[in-house]
PDB file as gemmi writes it, atoms N, CA and C in Angstrom:
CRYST1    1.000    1.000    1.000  90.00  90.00  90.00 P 1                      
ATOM      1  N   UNK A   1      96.107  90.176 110.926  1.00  0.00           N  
ATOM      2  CA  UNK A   1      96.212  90.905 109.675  1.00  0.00           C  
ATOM      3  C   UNK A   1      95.084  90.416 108.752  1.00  0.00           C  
ATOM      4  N   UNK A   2      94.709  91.395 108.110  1.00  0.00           N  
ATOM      5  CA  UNK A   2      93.298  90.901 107.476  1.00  0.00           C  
ATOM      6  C   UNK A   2      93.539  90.148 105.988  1.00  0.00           C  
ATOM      7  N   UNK A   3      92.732  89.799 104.873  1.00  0.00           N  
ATOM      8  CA  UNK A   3      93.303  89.087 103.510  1.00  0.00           C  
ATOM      9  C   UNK A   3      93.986  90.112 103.126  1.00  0.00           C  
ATOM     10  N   UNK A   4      93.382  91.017 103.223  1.00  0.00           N  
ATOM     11  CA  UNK A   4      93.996  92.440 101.921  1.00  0.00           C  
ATOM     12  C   UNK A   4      95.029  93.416 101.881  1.00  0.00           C  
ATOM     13  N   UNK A   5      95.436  93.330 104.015  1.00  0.00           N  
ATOM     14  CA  UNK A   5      96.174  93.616 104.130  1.00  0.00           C  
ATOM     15  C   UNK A   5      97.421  92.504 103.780  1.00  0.00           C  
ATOM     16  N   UNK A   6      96.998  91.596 103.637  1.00  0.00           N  
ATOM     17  CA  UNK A   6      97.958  89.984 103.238  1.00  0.00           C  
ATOM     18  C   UNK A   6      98.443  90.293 101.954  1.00  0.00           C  
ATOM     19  N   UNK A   7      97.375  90.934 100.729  1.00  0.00           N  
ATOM     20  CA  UNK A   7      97.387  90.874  99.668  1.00  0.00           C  
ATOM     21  C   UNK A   7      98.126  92.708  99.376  1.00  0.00           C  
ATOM     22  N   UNK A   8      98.045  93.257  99.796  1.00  0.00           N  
ATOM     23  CA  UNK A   8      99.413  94.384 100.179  1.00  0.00           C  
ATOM     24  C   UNK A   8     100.238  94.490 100.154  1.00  0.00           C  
ATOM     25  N   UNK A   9     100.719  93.301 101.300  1.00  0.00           N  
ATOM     26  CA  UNK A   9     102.112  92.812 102.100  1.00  0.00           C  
ATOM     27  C   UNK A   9     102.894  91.814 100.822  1.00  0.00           C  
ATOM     28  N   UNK A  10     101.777  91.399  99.768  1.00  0.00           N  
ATOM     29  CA  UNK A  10     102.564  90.075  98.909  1.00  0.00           C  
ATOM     30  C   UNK A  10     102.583  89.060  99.675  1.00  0.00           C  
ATOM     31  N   UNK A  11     102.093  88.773 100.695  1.00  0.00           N  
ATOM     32  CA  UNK A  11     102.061  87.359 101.566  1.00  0.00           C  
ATOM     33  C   UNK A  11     100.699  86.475 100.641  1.00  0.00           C  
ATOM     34  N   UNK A  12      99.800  86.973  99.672  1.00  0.00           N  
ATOM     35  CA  UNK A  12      98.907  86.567  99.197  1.00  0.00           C  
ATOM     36  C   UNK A  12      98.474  87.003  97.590  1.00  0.00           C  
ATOM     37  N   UNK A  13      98.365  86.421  96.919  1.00  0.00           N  
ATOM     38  CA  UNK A  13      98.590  86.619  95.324  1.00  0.00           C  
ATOM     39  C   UNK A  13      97.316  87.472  94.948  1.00  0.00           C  
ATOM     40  N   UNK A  14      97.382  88.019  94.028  1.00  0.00           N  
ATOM     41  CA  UNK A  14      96.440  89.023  93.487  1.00  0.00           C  
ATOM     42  C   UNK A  14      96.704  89.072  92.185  1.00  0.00           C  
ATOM     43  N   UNK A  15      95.418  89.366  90.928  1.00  0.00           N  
ATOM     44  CA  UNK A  15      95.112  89.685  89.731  1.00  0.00           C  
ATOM     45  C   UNK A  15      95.560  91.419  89.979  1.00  0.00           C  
ATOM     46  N   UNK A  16      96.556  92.016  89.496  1.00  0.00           N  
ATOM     47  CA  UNK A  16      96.478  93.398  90.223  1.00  0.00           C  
ATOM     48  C   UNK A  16      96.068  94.074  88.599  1.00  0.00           C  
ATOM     49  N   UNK A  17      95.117  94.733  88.701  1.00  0.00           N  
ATOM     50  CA  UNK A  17      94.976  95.947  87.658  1.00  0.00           C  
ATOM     51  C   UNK A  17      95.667  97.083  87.268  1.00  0.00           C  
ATOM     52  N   UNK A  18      95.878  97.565  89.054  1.00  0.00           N  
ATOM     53  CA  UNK A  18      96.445  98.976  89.062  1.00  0.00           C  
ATOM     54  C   UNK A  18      96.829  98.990  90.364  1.00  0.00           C  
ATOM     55  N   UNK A  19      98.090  99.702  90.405  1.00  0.00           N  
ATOM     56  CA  UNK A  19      98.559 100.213  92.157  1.00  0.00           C  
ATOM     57  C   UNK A  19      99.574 101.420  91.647  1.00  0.00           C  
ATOM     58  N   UNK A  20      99.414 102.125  92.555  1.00  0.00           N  
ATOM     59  CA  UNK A  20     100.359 103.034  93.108  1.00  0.00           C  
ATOM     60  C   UNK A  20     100.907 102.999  94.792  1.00  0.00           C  
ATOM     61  N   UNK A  21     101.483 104.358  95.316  1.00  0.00           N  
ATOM     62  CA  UNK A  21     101.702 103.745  96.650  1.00  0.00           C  
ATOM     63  C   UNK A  21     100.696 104.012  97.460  1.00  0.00           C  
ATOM     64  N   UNK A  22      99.923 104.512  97.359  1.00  0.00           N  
ATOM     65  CA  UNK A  22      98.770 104.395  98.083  1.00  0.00           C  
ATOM     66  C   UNK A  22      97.749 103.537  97.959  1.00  0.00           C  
ATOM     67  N   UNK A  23      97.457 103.403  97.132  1.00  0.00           N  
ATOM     68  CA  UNK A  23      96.002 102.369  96.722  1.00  0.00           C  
ATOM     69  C   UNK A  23      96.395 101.381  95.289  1.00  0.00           C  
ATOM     70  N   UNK A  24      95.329 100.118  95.536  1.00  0.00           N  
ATOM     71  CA  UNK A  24      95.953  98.618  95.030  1.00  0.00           C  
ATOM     72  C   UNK A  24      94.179  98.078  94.246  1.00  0.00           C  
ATOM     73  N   UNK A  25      94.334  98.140  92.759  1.00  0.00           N  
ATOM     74  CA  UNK A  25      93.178  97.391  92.290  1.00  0.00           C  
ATOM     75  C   UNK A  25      93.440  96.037  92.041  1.00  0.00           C  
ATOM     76  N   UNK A  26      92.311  95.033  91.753  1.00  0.00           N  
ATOM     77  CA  UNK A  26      93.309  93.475  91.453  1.00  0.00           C  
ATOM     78  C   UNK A  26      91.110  92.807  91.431  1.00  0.00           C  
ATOM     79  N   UNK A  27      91.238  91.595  90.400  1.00  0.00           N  
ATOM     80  CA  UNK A  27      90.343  91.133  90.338  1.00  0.00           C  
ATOM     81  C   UNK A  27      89.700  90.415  91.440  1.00  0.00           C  
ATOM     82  N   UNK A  28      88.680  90.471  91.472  1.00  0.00           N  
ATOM     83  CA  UNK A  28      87.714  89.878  92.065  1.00  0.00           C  
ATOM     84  C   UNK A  28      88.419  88.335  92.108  1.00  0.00           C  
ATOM     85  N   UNK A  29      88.023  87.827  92.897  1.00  0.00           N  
ATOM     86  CA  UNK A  29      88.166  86.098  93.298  1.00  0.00           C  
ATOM     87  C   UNK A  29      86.914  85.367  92.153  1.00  0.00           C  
ATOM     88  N   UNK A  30      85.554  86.107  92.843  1.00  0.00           N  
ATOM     89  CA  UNK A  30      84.146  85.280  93.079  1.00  0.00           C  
ATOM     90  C   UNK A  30      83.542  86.456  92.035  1.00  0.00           C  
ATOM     91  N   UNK A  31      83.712  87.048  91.212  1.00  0.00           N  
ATOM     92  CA  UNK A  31      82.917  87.924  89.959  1.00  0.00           C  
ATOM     93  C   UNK A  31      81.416  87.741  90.093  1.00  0.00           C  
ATOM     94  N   UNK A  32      81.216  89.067  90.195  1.00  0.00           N  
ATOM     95  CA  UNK A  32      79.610  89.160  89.636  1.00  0.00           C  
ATOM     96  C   UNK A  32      79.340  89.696  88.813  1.00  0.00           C  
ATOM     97  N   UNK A  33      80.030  90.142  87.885  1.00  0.00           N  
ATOM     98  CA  UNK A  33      79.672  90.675  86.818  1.00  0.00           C  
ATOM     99  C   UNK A  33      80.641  90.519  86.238  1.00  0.00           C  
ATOM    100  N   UNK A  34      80.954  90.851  84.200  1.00  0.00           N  
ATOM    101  CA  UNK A  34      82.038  90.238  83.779  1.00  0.00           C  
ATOM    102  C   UNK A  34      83.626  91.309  83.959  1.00  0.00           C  
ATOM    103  N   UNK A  35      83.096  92.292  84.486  1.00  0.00           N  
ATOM    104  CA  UNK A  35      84.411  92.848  85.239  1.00  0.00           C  
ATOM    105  C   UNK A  35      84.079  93.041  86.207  1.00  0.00           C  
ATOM    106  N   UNK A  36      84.979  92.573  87.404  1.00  0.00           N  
ATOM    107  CA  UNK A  36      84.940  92.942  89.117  1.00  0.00           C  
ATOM    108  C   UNK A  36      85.717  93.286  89.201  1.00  0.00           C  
ATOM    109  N   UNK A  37      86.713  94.117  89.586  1.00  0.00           N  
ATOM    110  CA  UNK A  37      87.473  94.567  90.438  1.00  0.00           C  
ATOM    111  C   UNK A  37      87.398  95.164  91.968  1.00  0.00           C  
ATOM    112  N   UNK A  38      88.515  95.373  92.681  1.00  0.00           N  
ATOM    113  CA  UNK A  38      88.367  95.338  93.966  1.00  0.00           C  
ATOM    114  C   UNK A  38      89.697  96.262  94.206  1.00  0.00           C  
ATOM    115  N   UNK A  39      89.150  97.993  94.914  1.00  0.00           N  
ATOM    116  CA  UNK A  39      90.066  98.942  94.833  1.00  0.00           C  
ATOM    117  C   UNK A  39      90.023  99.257  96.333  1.00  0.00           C  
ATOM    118  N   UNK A  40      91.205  99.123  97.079  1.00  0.00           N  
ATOM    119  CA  UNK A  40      91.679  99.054  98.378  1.00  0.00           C  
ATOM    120  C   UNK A  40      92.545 100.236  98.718  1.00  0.00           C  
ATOM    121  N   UNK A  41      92.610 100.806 100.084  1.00  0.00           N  
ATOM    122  CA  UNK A  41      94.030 101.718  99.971  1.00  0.00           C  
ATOM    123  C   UNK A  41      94.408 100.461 100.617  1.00  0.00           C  
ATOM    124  N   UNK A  42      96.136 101.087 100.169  1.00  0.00           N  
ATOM    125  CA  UNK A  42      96.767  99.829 101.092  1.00  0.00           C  
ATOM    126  C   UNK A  42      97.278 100.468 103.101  1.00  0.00           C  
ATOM    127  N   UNK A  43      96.824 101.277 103.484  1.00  0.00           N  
ATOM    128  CA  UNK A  43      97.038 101.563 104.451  1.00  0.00           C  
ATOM    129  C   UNK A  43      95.719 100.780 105.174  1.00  0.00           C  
ATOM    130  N   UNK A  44      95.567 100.253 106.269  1.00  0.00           N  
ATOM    131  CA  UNK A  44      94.201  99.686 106.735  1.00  0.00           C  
ATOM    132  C   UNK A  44      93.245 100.444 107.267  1.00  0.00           C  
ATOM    133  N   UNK A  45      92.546 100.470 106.519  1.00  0.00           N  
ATOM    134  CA  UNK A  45      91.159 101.587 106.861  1.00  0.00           C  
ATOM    135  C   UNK A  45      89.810 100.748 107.204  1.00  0.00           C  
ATOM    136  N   UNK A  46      89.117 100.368 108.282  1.00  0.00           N  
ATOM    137  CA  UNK A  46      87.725  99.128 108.981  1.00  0.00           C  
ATOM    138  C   UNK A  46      87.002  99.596 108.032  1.00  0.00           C  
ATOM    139  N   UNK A  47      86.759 100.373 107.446  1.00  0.00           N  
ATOM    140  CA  UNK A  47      85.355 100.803 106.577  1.00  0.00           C  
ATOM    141  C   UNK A  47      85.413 102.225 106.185  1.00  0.00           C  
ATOM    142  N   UNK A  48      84.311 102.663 105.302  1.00  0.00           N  
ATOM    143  CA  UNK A  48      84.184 103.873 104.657  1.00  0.00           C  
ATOM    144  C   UNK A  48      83.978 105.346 106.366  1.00  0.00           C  
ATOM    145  N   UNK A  49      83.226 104.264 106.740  1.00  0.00           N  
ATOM    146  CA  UNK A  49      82.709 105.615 107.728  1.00  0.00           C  
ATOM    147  C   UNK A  49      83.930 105.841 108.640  1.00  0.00           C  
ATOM    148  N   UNK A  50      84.884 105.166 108.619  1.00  0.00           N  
ATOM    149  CA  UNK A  50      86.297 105.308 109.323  1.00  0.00           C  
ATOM    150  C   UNK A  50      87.185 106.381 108.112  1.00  0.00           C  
ATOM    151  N   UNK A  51      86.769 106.577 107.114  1.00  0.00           N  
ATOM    152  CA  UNK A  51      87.634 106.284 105.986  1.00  0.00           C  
ATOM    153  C   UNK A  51      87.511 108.663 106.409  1.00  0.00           C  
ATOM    154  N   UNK A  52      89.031 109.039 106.271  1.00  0.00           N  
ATOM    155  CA  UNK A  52      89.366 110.323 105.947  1.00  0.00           C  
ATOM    156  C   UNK A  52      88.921 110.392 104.701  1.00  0.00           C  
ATOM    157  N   UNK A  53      88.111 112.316 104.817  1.00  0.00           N  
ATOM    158  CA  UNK A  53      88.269 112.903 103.073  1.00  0.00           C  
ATOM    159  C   UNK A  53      89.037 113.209 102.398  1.00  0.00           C  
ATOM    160  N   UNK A  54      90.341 113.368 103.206  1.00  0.00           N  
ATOM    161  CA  UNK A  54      91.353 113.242 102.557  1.00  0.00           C  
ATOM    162  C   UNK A  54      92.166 112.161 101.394  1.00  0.00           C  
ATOM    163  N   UNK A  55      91.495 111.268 101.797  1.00  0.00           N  
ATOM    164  CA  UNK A  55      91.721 109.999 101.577  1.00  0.00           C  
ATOM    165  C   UNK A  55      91.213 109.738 100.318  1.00  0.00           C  
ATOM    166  N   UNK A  56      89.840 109.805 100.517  1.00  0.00           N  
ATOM    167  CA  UNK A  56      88.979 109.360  99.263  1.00  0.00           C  
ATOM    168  C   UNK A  56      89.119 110.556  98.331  1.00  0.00           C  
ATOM    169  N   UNK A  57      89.466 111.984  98.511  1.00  0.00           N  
ATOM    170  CA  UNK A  57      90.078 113.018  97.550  1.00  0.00           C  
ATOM    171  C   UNK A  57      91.570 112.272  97.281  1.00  0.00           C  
ATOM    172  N   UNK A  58      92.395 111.232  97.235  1.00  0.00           N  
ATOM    173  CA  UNK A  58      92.930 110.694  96.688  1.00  0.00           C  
ATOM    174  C   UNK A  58      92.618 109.510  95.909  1.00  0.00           C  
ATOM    175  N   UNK A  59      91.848 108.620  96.369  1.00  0.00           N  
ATOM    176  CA  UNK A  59      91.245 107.634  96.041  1.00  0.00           C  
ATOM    177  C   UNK A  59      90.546 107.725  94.251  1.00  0.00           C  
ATOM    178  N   UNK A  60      89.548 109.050  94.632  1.00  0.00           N  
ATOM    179  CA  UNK A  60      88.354 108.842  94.120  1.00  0.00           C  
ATOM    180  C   UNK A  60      89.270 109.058  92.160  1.00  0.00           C  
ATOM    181  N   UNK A  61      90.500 109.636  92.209  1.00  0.00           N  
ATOM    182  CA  UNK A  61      91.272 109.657  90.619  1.00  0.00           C  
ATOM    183  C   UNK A  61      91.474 108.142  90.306  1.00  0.00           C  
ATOM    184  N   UNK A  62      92.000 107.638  91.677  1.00  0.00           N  
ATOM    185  CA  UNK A  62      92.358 106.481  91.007  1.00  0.00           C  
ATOM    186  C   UNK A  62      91.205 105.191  90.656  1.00  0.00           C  
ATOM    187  N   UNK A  63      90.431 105.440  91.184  1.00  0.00           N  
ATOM    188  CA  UNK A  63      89.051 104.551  90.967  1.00  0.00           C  
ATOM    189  C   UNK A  63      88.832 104.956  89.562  1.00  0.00           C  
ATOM    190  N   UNK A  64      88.448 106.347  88.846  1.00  0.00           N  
ATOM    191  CA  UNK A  64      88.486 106.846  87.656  1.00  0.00           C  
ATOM    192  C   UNK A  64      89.247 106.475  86.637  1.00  0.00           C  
ATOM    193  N   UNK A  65      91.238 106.177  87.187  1.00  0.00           N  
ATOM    194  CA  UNK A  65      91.702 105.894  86.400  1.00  0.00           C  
ATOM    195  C   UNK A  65      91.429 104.620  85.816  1.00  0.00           C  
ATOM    196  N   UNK A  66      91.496 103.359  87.173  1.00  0.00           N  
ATOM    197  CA  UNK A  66      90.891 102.216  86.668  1.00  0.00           C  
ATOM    198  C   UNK A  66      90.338 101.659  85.811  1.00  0.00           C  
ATOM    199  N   UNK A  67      89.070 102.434  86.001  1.00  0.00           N  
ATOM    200  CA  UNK A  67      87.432 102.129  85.144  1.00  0.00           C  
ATOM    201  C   UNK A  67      88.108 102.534  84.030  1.00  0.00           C  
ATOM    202  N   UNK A  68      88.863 103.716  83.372  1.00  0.00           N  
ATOM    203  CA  UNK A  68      89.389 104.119  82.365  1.00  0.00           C  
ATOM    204  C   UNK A  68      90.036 102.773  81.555  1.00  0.00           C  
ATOM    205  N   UNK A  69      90.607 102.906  82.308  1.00  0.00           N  
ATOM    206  CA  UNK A  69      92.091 101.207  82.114  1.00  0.00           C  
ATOM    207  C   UNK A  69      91.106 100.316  81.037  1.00  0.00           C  
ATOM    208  N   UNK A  70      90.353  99.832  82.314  1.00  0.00           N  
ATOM    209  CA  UNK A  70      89.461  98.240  82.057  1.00  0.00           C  
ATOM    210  C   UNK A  70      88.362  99.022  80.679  1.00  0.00           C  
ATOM    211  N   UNK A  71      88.146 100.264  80.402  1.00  0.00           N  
ATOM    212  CA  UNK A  71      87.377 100.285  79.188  1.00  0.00           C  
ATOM    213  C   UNK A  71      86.090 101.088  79.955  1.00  0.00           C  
ATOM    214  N   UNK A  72      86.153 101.127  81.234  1.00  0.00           N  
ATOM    215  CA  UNK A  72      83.960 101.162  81.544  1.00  0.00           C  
ATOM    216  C   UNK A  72      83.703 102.654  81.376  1.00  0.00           C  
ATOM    217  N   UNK A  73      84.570 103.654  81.378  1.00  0.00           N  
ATOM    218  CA  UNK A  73      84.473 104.808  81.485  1.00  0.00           C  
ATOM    219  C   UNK A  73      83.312 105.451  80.248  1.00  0.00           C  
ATOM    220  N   UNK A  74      83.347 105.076  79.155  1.00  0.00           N  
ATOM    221  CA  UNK A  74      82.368 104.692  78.188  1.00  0.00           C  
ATOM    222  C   UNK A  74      81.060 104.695  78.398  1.00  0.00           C  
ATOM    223  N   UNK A  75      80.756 103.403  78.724  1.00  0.00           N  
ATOM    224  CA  UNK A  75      79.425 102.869  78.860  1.00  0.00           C  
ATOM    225  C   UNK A  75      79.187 103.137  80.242  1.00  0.00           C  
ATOM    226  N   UNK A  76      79.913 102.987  80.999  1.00  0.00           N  
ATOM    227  CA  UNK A  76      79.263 103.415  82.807  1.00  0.00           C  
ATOM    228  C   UNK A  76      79.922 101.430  83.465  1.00  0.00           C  
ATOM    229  N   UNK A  77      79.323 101.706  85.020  1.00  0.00           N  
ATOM    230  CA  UNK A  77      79.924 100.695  85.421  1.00  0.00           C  
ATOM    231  C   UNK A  77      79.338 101.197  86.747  1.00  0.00           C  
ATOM    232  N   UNK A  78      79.324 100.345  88.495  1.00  0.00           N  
ATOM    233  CA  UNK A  78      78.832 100.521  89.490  1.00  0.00           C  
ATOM    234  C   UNK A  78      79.852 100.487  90.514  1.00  0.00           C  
ATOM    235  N   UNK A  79      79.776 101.359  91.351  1.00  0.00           N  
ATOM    236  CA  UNK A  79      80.963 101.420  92.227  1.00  0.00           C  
ATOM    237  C   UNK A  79      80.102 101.227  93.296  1.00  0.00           C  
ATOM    238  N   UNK A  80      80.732 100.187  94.514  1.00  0.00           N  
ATOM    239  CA  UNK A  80      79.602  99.950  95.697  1.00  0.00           C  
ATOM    240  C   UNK A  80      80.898  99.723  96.895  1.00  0.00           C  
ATOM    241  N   UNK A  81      80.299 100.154  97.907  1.00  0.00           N  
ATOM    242  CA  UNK A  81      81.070 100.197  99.061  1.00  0.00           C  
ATOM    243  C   UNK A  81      80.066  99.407 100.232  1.00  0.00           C  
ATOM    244  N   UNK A  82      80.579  98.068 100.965  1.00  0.00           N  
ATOM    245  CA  UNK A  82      79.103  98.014 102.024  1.00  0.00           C  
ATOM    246  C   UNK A  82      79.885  98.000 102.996  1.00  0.00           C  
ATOM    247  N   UNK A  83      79.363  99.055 104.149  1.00  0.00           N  
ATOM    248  CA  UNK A  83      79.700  99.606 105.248  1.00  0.00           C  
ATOM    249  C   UNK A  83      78.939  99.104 106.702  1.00  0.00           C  
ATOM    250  N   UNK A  84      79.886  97.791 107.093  1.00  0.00           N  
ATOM    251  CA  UNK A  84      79.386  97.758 108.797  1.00  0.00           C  
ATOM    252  C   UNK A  84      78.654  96.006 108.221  1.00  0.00           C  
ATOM    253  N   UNK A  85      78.635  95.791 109.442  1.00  0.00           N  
ATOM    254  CA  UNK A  85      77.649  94.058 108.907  1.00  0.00           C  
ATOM    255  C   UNK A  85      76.479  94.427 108.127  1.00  0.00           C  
ATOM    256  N   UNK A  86      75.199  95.222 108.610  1.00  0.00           N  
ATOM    257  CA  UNK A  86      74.304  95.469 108.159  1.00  0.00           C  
ATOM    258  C   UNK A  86      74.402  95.640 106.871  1.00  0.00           C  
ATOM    259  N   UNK A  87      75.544  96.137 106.240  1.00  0.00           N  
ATOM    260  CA  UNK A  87      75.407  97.073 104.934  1.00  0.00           C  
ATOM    261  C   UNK A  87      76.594  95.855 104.367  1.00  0.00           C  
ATOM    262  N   UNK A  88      76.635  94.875 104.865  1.00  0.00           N  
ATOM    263  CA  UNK A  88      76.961  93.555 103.912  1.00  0.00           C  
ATOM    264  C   UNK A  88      78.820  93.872 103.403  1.00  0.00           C  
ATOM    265  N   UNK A  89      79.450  94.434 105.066  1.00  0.00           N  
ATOM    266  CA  UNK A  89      80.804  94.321 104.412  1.00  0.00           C  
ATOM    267  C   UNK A  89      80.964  92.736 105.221  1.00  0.00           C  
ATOM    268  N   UNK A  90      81.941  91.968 104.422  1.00  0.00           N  
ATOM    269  CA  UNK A  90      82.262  90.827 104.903  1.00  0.00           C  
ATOM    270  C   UNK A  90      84.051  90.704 105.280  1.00  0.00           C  
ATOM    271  N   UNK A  91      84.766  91.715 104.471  1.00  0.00           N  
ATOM    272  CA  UNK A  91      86.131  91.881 104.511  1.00  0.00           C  
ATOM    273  C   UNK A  91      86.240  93.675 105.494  1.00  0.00           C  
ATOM    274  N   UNK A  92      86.928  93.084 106.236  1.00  0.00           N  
ATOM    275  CA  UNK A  92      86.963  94.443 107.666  1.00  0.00           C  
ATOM    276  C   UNK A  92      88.144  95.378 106.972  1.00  0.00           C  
ATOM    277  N   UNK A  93      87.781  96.205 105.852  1.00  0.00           N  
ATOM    278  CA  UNK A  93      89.686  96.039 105.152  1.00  0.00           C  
ATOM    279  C   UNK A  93      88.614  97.315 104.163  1.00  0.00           C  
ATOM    280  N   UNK A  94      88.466  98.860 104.212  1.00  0.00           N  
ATOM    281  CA  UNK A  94      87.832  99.432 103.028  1.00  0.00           C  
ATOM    282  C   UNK A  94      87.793  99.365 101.900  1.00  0.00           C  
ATOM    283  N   UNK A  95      86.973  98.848 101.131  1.00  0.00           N  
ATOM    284  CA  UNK A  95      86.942  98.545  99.887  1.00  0.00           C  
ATOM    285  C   UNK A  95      85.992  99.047  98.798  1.00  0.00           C  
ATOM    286  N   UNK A  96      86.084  99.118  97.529  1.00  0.00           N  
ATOM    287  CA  UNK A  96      85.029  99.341  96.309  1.00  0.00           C  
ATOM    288  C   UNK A  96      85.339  98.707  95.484  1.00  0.00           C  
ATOM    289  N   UNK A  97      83.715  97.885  95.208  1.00  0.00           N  
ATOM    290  CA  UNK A  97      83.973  97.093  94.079  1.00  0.00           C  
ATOM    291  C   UNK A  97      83.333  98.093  92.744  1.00  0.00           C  
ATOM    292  N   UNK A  98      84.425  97.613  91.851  1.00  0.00           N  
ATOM    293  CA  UNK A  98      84.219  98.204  90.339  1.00  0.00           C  
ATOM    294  C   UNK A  98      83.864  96.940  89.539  1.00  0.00           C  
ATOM    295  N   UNK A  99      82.056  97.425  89.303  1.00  0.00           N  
ATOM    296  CA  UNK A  99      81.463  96.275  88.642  1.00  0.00           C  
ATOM    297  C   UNK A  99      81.423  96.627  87.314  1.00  0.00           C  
ATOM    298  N   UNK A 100      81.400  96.207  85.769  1.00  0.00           N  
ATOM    299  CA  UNK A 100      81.163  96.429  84.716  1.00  0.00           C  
ATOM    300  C   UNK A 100      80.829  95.723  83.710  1.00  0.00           C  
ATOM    301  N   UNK A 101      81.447  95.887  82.046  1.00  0.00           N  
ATOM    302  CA  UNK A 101      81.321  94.684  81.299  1.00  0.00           C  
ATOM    303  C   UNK A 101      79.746  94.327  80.802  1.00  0.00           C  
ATOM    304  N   UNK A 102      78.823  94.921  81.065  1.00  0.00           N  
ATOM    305  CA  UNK A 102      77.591  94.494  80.923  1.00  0.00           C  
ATOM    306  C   UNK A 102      76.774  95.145  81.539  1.00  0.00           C  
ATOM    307  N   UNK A 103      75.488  95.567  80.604  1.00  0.00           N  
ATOM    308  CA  UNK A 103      74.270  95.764  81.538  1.00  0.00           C  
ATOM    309  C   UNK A 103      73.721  95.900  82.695  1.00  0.00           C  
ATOM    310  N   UNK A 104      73.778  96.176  83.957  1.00  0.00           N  
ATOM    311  CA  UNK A 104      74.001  95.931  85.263  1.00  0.00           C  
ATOM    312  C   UNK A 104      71.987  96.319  85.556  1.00  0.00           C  
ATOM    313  N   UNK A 105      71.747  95.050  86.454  1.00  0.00           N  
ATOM    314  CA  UNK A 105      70.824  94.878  87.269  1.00  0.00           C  
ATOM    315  C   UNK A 105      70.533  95.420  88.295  1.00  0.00           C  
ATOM    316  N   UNK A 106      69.325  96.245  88.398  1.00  0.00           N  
ATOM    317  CA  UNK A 106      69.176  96.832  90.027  1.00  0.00           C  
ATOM    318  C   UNK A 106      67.518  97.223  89.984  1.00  0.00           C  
ATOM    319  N   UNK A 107      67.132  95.012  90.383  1.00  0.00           N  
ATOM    320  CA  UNK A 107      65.702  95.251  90.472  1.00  0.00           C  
ATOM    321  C   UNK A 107      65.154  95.357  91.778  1.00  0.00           C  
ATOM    322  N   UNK A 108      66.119  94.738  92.131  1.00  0.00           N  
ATOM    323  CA  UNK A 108      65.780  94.672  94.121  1.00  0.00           C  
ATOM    324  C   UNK A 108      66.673  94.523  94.691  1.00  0.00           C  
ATOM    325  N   UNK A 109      66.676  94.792  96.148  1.00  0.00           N  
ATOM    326  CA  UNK A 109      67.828  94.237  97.155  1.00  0.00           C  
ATOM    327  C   UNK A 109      67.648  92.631  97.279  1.00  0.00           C  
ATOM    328  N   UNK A 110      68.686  91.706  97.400  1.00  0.00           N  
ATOM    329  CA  UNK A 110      68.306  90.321  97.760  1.00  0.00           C  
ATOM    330  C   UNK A 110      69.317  89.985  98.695  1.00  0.00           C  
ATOM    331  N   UNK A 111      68.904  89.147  99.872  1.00  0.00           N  
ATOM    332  CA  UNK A 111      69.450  88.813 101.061  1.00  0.00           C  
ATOM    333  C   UNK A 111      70.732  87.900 100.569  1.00  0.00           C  
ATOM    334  N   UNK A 112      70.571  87.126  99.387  1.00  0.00           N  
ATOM    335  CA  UNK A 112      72.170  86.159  98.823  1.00  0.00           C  
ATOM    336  C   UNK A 112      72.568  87.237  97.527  1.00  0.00           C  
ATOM    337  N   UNK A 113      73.572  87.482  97.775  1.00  0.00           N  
ATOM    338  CA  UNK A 113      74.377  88.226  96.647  1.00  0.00           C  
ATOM    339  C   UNK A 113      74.428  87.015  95.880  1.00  0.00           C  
ATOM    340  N   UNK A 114      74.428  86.045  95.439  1.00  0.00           N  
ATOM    341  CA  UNK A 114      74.964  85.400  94.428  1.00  0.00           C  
ATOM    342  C   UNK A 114      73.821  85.154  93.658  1.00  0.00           C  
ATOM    343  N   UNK A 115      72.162  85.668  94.181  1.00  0.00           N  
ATOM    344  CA  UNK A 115      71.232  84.866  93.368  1.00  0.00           C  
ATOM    345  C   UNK A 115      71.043  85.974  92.175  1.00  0.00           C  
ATOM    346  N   UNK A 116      70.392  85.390  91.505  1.00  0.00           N  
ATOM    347  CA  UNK A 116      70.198  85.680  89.864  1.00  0.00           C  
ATOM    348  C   UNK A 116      70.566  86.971  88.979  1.00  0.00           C  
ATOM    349  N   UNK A 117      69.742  88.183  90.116  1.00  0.00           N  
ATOM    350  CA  UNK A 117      70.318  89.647  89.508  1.00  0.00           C  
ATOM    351  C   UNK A 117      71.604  89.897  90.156  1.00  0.00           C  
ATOM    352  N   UNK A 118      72.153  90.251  89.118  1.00  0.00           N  
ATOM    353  CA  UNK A 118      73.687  91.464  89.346  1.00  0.00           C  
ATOM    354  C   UNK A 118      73.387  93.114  90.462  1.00  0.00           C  
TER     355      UNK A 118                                                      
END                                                                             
């Protein structure tokens, strides 16, 4: 069972933002920006390119509502999905992070997510 499906199940604690019965928001652990969030369905989906349109025609309100919630709907905010090793997913579990809170950086790609730009 993967973390998120852990964090689903309640076998694993979560900052939760927002859930319904389909899909589960909840903060970031490791933040890169001063809002992270992290919007999951809770059914287990390996990645986007696995992921039904059906699905994300449910999804895509509640990602909206979110950003609404937390304030970003306003000013804007970055929604990123990375799909497959190459494309830098590290959790096998479909996910989007909802970045916000600030200014957001996008001067280059960099091989460590944690170095300097957002």
């Amino acid at each position: 069972m993967c973390i998120f499906c852990k964090i689903v199940k309640g076998k694993l604690p979560s900052n939760k933002v927002a859930e319904n019965d389909s899909f589960l928001a909840f903060h970031d652990i490791n933040p890169q920006a001063p809002i992270h969030v992290l919007v999951i369905p809770k059914l287990h989906v390996e990645c986007f390119q696995d992921t039904a349109g059906e699905m994300m025609a449910e999804m895509t309100p509640f990602i909206q509502k979110v950003a609404t919630k937390l304030g970003l709907d306003s000013n804007g905010y970055r929604l990123i999905t990375n799909n497959g090793d190459d494309g830098g997913q590290e959790v096998k579990h479909l996910h989007f992070h909802l970045l916000g809170g600030t200014k957001l950086k996008w001067d280059r790609m960099v091989a460590d997510p944690k170095a300097e730009n957002i």
